[in-house]
VOBA-1610 file (N, C-alpha, C; in pm, whole numbers, padded with zeros to 5 digits, always signed):
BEGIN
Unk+29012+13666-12659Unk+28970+13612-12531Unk+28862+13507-12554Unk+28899+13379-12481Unk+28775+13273-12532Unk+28667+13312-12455Unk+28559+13283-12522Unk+28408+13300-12465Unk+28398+13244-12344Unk+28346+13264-12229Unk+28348+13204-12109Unk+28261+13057-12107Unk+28256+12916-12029Unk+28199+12853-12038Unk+28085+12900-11959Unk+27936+12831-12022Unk+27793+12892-11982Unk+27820+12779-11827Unk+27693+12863-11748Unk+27657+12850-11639Unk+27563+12735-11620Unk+27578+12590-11648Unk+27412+12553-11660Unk+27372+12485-11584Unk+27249+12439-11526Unk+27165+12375-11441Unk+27115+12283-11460Unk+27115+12211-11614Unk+27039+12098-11686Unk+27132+12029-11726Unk+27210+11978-11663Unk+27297+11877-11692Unk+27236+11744-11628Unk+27267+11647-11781Unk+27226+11520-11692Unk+27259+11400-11655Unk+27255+11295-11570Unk+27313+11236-11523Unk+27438+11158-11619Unk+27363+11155-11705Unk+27434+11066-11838Unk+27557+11137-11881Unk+27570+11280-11931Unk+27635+11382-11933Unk+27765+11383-11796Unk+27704+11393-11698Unk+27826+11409-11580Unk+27858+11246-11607Unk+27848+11173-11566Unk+27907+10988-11566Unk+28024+11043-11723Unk+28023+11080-11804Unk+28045+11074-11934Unk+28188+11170-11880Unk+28169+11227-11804Unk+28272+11320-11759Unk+28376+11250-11705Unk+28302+11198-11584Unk+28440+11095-11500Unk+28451+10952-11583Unk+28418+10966-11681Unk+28493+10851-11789Unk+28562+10913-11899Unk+28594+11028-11887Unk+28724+11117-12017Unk+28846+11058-11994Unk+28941+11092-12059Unk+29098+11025-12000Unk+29150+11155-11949Unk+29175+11127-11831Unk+29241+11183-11739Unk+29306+11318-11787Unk+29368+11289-11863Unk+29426+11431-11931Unk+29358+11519-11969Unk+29259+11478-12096Unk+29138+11554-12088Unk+29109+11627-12019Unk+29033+11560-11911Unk+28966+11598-11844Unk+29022+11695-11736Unk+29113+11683-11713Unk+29197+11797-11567Unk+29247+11902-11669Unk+29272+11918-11832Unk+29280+12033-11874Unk+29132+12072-11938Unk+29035+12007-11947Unk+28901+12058-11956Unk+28854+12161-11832Unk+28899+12117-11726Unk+28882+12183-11607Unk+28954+12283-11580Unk+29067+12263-11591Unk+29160+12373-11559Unk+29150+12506-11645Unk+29101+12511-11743Unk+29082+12610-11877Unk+28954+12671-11801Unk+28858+12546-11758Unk+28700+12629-11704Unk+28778+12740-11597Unk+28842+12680-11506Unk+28880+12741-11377Unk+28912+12857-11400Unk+29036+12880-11528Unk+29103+13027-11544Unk+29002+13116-11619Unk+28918+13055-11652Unk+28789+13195-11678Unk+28715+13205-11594Unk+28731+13163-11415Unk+28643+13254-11367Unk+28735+13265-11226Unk+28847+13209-11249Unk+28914+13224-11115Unk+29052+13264-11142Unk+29163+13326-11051Unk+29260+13328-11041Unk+29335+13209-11007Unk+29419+13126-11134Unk+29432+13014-11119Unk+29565+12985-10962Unk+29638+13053-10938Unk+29722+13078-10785Unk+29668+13095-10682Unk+29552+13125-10661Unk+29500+13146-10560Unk+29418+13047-10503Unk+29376+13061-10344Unk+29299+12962-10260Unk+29276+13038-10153Unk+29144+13009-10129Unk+29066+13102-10032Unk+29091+12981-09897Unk+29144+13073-09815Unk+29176+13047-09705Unk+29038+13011-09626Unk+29024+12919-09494Unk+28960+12939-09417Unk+28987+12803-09295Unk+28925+12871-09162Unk+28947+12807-09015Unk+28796+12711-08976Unk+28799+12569-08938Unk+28688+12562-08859Unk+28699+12529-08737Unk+28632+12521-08682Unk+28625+12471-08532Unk+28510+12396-08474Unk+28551+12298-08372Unk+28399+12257-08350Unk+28354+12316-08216Unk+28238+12377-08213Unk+28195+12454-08115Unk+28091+12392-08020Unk+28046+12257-08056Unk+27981+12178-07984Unk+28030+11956-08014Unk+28087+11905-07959Unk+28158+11833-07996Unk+28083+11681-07915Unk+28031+11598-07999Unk+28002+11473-07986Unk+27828+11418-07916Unk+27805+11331-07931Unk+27668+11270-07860Unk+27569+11337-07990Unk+27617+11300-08093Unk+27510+11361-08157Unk+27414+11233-08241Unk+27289+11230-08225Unk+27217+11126-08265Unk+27205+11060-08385Unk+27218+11118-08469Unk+27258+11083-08601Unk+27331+10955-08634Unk+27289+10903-08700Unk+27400+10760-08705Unk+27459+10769-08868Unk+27538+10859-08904Unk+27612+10912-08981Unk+27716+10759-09007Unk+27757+10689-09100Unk+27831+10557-09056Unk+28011+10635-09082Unk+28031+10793-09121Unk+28143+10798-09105Unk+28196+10879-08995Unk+28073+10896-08916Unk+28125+11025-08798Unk+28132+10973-08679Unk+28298+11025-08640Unk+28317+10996-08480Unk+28210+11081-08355Unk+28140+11177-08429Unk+28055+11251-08313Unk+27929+11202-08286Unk+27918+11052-08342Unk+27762+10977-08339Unk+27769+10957-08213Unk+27671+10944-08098Unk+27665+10888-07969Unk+27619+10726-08004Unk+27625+10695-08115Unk+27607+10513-08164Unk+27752+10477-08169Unk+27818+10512-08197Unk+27968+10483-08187Unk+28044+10445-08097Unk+28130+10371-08047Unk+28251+10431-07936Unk+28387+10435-08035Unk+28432+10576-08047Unk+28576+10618-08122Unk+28642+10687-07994Unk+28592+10708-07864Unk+28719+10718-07764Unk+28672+10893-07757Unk+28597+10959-07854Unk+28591+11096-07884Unk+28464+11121-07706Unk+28529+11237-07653Unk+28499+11257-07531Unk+28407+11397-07578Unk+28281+11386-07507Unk+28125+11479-07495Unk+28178+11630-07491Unk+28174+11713-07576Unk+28174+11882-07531Unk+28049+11899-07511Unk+28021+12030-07401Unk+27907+12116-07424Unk+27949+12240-07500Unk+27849+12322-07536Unk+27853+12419-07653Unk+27987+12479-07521Unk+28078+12534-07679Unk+28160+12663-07634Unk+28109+12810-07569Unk+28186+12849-07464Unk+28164+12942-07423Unk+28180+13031-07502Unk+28141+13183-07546Unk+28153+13309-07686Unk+28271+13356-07702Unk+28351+13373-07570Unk+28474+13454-07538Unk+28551+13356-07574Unk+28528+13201-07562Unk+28669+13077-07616Unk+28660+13076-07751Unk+28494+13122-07838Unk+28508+13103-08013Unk+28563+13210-08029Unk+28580+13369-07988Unk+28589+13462-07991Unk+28744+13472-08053Unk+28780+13383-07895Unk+28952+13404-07946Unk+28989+13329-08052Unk+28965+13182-08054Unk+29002+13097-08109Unk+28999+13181-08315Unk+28880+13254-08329Unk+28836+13370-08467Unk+28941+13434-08434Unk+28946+13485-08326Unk+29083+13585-08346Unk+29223+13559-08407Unk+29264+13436-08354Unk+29356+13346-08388Unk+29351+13300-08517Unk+29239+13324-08624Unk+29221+13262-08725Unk+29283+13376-08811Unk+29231+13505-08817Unk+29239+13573-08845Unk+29383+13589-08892Unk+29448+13648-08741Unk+29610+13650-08737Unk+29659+13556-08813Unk+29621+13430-08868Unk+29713+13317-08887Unk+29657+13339-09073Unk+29564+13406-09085Unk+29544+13434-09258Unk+29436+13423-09281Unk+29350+13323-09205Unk+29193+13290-09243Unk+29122+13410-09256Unk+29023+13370-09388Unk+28916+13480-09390Unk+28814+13400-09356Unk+28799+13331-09371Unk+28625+13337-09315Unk+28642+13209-09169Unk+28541+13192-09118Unk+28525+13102-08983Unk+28417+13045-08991Unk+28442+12902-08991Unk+28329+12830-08977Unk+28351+12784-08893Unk+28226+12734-08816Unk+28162+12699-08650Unk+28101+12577-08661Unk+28141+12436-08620Unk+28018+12334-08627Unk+27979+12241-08533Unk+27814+12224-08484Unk+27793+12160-08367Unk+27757+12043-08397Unk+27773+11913-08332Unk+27729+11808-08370Unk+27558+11797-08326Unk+27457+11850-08366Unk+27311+11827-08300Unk+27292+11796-08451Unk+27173+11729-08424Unk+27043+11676-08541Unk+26967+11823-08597Unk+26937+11935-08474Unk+26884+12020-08508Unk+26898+12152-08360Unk+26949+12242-08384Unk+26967+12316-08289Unk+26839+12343-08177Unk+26870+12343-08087Unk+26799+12398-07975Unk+26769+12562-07957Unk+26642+12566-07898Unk+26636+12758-07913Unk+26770+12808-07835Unk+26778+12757-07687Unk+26841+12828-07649Unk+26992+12824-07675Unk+27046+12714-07744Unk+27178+12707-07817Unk+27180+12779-07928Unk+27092+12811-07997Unk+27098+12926-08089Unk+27075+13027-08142Unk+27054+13060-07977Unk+27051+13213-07955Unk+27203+13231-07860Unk+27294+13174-07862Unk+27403+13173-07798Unk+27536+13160-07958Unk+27466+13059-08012Unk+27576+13114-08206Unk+27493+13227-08262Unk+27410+13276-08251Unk+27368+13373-08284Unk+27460+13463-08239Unk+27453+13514-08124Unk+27601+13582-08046Unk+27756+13576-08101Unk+27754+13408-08093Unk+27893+13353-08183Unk+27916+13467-08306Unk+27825+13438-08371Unk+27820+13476-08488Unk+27854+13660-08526Unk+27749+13692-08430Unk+27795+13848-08515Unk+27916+13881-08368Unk+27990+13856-08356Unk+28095+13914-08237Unk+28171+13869-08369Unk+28209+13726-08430Unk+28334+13679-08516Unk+28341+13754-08631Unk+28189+13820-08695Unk+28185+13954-08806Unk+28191+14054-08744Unk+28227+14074-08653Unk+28299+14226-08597Unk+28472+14236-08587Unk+28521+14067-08597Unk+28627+14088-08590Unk+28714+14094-08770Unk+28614+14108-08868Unk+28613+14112-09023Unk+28594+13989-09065Unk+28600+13912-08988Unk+28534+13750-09072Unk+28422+13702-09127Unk+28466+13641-09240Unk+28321+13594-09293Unk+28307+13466-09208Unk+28160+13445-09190Unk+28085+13394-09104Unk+28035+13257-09169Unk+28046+13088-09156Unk+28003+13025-09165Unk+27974+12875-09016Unk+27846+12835-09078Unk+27827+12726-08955Unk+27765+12617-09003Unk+27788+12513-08938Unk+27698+12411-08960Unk+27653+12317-08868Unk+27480+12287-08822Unk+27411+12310-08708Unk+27339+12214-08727Unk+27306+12123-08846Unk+27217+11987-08828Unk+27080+12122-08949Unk+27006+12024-08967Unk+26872+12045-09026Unk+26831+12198-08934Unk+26765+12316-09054Unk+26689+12427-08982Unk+26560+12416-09049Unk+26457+12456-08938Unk+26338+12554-09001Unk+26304+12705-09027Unk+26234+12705-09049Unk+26179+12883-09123Unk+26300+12961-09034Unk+26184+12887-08916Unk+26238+13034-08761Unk+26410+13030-08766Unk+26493+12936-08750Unk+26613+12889-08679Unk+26681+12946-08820Unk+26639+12972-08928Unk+26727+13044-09120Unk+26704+13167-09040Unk+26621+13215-08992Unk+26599+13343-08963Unk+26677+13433-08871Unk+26667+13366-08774Unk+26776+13411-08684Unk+26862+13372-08740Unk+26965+13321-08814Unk+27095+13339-08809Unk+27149+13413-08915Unk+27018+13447-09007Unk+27000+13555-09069Unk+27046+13668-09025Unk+26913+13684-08953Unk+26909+13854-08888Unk+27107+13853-08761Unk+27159+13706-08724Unk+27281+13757-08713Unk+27385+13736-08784Unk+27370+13796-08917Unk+27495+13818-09031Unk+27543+13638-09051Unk+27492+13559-09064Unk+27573+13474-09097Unk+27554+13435-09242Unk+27683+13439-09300Unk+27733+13426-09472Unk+27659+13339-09527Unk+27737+13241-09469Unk+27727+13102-09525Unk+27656+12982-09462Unk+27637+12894-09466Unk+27569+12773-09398Unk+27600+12666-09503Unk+27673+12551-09410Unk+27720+12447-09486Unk+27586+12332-09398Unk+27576+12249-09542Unk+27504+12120-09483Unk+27515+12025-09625Unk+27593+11962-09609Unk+27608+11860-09687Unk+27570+11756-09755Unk+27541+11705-09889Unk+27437+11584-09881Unk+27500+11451-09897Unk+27653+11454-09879Unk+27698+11319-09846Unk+27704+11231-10001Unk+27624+11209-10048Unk+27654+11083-10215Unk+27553+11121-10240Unk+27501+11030-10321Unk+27458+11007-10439Unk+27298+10978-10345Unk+27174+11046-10427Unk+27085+10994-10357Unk+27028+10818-10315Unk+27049+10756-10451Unk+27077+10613-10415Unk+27176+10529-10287Unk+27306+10598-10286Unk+27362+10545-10207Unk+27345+10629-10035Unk+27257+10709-10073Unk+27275+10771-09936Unk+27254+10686-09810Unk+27116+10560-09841Unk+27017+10528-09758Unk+27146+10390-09651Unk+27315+10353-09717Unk+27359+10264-09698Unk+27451+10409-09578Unk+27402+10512-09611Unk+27537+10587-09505Unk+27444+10634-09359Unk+27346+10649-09354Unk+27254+10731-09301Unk+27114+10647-09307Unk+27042+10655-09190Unk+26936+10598-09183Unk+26849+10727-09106Unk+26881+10805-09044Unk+26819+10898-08968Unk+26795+11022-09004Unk+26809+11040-09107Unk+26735+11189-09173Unk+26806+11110-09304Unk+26662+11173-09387Unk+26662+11139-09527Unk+26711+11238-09629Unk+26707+11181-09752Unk+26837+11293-09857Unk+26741+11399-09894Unk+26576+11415-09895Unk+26528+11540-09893Unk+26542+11590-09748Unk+26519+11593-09655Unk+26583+11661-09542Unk+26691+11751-09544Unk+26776+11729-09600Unk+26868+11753-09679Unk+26877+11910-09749Unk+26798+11824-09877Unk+26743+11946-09957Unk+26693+12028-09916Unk+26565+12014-09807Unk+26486+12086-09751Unk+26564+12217-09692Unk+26640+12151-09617Unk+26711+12283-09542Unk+26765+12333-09608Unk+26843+12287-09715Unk+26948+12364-09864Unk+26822+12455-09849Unk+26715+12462-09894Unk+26611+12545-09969Unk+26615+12612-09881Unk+26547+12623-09753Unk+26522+12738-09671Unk+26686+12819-09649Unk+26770+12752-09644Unk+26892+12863-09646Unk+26911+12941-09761Unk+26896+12896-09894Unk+26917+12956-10010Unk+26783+13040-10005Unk+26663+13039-09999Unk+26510+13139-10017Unk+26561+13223-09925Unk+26667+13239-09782Unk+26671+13333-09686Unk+26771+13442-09733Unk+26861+13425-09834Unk+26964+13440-09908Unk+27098+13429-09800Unk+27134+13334-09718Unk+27247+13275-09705Unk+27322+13220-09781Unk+27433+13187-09788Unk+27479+13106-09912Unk+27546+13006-09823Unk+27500+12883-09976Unk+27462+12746-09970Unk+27646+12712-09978Unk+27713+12650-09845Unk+27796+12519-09879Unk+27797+12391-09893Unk+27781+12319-09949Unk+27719+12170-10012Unk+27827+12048-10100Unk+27883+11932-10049Unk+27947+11895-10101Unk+27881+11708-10064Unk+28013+11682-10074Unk+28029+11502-10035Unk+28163+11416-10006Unk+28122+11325-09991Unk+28188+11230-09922Unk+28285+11142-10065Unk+28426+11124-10099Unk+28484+11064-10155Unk+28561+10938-10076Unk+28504+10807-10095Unk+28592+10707-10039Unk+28485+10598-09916Unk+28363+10592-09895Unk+28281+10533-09821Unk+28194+10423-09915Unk+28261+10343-10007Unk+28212+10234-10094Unk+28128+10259-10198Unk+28084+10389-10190Unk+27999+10418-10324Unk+28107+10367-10474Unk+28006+10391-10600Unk+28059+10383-10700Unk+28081+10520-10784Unk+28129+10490-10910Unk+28159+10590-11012Unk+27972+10702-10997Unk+27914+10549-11071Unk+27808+10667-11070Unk+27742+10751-10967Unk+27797+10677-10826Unk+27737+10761-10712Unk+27786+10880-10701Unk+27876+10874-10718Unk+27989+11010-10739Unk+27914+11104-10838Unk+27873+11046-10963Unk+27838+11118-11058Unk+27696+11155-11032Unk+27631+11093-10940Unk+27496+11168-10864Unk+27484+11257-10771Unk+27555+11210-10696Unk+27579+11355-10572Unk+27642+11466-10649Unk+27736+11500-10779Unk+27737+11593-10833Unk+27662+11639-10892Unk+27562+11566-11004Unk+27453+11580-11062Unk+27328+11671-10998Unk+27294+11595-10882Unk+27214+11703-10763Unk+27271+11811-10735Unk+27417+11848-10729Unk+27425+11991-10717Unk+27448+12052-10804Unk+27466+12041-10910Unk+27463+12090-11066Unk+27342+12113-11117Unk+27222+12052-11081Unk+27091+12053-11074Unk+27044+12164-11005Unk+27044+12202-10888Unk+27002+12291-10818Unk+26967+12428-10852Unk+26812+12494-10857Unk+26832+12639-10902Unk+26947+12732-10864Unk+27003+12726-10770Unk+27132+12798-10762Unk+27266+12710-10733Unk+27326+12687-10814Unk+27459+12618-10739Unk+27529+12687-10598Unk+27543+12598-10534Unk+27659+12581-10388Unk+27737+12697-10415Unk+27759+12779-10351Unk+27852+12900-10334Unk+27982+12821-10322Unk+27963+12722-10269Unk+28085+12647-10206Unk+28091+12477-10228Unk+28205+12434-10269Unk+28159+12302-10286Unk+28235+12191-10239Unk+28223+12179-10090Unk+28347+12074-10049Unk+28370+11928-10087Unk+28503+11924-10138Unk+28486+11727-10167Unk+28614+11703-10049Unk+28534+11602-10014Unk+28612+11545-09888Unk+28648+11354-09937Unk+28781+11334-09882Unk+28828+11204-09862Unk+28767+11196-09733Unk+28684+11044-09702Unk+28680+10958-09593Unk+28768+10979-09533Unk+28761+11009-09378Unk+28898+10946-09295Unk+28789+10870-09204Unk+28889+10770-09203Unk+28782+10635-09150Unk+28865+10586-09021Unk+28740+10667-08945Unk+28776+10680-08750Unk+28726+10515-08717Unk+28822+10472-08676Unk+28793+10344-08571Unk+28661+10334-08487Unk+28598+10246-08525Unk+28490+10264-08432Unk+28383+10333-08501Unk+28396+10334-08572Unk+28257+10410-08688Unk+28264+10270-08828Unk+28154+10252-08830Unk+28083+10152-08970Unk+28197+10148-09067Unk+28250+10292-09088Unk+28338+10306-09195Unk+28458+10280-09176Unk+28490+10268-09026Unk+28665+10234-08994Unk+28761+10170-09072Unk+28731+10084-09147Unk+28835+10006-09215Unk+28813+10054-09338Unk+28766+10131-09383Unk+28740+10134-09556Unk+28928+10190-09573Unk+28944+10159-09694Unk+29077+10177-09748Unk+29073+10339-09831Unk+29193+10408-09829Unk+29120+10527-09940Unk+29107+10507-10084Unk+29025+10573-10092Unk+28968+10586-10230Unk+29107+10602-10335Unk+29123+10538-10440Unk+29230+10566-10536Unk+29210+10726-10586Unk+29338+10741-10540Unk+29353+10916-10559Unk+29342+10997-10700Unk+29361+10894-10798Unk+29324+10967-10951Unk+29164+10971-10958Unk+29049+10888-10843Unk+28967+10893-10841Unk+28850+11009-10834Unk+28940+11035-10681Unk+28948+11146-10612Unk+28973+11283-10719Unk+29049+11299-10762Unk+29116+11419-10831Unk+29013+11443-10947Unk+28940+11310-11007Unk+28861+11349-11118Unk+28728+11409-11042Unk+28690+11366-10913Unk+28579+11407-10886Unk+28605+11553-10853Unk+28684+11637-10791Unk+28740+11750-10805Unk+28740+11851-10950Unk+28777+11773-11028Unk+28771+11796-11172Unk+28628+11826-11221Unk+28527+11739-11223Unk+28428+11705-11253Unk+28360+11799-11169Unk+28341+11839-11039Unk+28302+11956-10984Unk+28302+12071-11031Unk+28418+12099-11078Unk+28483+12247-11123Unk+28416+12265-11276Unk+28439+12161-11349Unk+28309+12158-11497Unk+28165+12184-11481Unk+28109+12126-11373Unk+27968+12150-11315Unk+27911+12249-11295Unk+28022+12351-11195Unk+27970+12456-11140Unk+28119+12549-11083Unk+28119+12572-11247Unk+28255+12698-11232Unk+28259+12807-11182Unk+28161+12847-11133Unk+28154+12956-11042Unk+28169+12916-10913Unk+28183+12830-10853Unk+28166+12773-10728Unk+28305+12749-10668Unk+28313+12781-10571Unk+28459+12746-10474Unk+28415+12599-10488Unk+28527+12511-10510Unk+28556+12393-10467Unk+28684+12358-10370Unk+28609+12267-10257Unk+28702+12286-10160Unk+28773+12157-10121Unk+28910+12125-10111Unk+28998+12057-10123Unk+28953+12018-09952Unk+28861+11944-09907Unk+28863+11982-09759Unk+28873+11828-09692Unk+28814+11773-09618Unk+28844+11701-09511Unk+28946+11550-09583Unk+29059+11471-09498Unk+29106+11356-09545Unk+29263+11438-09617Unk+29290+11565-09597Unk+29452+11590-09691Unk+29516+11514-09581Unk+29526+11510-09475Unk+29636+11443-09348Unk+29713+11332-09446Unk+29600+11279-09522Unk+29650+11113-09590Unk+29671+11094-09757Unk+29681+11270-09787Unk+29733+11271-09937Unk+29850+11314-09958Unk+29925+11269-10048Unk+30058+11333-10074Unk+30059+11491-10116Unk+30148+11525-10072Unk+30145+11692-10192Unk+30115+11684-10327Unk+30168+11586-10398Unk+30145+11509-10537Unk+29992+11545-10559Unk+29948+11442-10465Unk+29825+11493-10528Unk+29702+11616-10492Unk+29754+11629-10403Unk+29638+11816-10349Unk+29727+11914-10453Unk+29848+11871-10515Unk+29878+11992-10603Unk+29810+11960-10742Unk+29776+11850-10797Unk+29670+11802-10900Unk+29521+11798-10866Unk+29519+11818-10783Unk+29371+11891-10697Unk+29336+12035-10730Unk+29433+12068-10685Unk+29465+12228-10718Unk+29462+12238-10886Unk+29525+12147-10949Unk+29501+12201-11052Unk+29402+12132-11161Unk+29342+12041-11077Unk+29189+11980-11130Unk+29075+12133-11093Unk+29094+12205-11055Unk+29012+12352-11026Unk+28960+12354-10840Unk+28988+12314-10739Unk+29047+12306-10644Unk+29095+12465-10567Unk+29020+12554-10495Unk+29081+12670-10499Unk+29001+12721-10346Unk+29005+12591-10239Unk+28972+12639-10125Unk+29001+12530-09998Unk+29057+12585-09912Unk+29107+12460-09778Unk+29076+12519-09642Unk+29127+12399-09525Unk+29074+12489-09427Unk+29244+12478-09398Unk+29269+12613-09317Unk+29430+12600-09259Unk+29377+12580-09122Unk+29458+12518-09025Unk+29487+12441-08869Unk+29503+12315-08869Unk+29546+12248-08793Unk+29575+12133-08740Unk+29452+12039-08699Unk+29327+12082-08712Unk+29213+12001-08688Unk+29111+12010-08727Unk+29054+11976-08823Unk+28889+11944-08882Unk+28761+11933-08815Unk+28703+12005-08683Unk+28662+11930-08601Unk+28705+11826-08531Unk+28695+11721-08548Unk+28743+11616-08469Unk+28881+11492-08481Unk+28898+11546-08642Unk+29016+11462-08687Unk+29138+11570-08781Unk+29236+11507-08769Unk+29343+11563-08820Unk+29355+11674-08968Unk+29429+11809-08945Unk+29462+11854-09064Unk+29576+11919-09073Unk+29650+11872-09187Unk+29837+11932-09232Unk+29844+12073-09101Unk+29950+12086-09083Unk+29958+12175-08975Unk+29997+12291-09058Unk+30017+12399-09010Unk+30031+12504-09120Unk+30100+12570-09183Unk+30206+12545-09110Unk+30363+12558-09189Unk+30360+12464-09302Unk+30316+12330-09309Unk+30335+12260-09410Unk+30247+12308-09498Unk+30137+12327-09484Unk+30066+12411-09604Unk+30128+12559-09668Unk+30183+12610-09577Unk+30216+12691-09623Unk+30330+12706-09716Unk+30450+12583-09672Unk+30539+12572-09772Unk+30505+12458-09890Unk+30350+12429-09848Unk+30288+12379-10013Unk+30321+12465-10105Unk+30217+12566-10030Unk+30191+12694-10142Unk+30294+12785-10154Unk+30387+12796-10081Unk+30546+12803-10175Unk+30566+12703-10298Unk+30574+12602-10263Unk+30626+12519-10362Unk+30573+12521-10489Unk+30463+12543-10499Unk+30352+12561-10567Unk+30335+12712-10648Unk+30356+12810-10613Unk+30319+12916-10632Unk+30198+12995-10619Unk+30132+12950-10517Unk+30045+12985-10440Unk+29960+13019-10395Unk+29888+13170-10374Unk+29886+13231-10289Unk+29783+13212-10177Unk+29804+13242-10056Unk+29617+13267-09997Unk+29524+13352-10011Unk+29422+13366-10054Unk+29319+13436-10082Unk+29256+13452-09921Unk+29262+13551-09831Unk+29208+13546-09691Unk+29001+13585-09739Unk+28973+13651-09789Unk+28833+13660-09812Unk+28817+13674-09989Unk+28648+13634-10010Unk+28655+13613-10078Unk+28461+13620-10125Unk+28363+13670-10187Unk+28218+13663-10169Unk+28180+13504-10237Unk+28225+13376-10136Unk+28186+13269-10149Unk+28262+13142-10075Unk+28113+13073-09990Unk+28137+12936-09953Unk+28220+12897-09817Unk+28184+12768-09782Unk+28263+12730-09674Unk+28177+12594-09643Unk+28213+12509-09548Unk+28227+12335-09512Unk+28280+12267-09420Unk+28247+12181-09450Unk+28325+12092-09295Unk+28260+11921-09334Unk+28293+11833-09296Unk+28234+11727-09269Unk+28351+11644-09223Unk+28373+11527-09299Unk+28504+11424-09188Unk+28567+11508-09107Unk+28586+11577-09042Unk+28568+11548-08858Unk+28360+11524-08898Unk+28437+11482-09054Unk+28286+11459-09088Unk+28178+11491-08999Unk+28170+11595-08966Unk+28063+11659-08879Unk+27936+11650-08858Unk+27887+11731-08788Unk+27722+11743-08810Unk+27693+11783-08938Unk+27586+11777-09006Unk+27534+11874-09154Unk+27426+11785-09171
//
């Protein structure tokens, strides 16, 4: 039995860049070898999101349709009523999902909105779901409560590379960011944390926004890489996608980083071939969301995923002790 690859935290920038310059082959069986020593290489942890508070959110995010700087045509929700997330978890459930993630478009929750996902929250872990959300920037108090109501996970994303962040985002900065990573991880929630593939950055930006989470005293329970989908009417509307062997190495390059970590095949599949989410999958790739919608923009409907993972050999993993995400319906985070 080969020795397992070590766990490490001191990787450096020079080191990861060095990664997404291997030849391709290499590199997706460098990964794939990490993967089968700590994962079941057939498997993929299932999971549902929903958006539970939808648009006007201040943030001027340049890839999100839920900016109130925008016009993408995307029409104002107020927060969901408990009994509409209630079912909608229920429905997740039945359909295979293990865990549920919840996400509002705010900068930073309001008391009395979150003492209402607080509610959300432990009613959807009564129905056996693992519990994830993502709510904009928290403090002490706002980790706490959603603490004390059972919630798993907490996704908040840091988008690229700290250099390139300042060209995506002008309204909360890339320690902001961090900041809240920290208070969720010191509360012991676990951290979902990923980025953005396809919004003009470069190689090495790529190789920084991984770098920072490879860095981190604890790696991301969860690690979503998302394709751009570039909503009309957002800064990013016209960007073209990212070349998909691009894509697949940064997937790759994740799974070398932080092999313990779910990496999640998540926002932008609407606009990949099977071709390549099945070289996703086997760049180390071993988490999606199933439904027809990302928050605010499109996802494979679920029969077609499902006769992916026929085609494929498969399986769904419904729970699992790690991770969860969201962003293109690039969300709040």
């Amino acid at each position: 039995m080969p020795t397992a690859a070590p766990v490490r935290h001191d990787w450096t920038r020079d080191e990861v860049l060095s990664l997404f310059q291997r030849p391709f082959n290499d590199l997706i069986w460098q990964a794939q070898s990490i993967h089968r020593q700590f994962f079941d290489p057939n498997t993929v942890q299932v999971s549902t999101l929903l958006s539970i508070k939808t648009g006007a959110c201040p943030e001027d995010c340049a890839y999100c349709p839920q900016s109130v700087r925008y016009d993408t045509g995307l029409e104002k929700e107020q927060l969901m009523e408990i009994d509409t997330v209630v079912q909608a978890a229920r429905q997740a459930r039945d359909a295979g999902a293990g865990r549920f993630c919840m996400g509002a478009a705010w900068r930073s929750p309001k008391g009395k909105d979150l003492v209402q996902v607080a509610r959300m929250i432990a009613e959807v872990k009564a129905l056996g779901l693992e519990t994830c959300a993502t709510l904009g920037m928290l403090d002490d108090t706002q980790v706490t409560t959603l603490k004390d109501a059972g919630l798993d996970y907490y996704n908040h994303n840091i988008d690229t590379s700290p250099e390139f962040y300042g060209e995506i985002i002008t309204t909360r900065s890339f320690q902001d960011r961090l900041d809240t990573l920290e208070r969720v991880r010191a509360a012991g929630i676990n951290v979902c944390c990923g980025g953005i593939v396809g919004m003009g950055e470069g190689q090495t930006d790529r190789a920084g926004m991984l770098h920072t989470l490879a860095t981190l005293p604890e790696h991301p329970q969860s690690v979503p890489i998302n394709q751009l989908v570039a909503v009309p009417g957002t800064p990013l509307g016209d960007r073209e996608p990212p070349d998909p062997f691009d894509f697949i190495r940064t997937i790759a390059v994740a799974r070398i980083l932080m092999p313990r970590s779910y990496v999640r095949l998540s926002a932008g599949r609407s606009e990949m071939s099977d071709e390549q989410q099945a070289l996703c999958f086997l760049a180390g790739a071993n988490s999606i969301f199933l439904g027809e919608k990302l928050l605010t923009t499109g996802n494979p409907d679920t029969e077609h995923d499902r006769g992916l993972f026929r085609r494929l050999g498969l399986r769904p993993q419904s729970a699992e002790p790690a991770e969860c995400e969201h962003t293109p319906a690039q969300a709040a985070g």
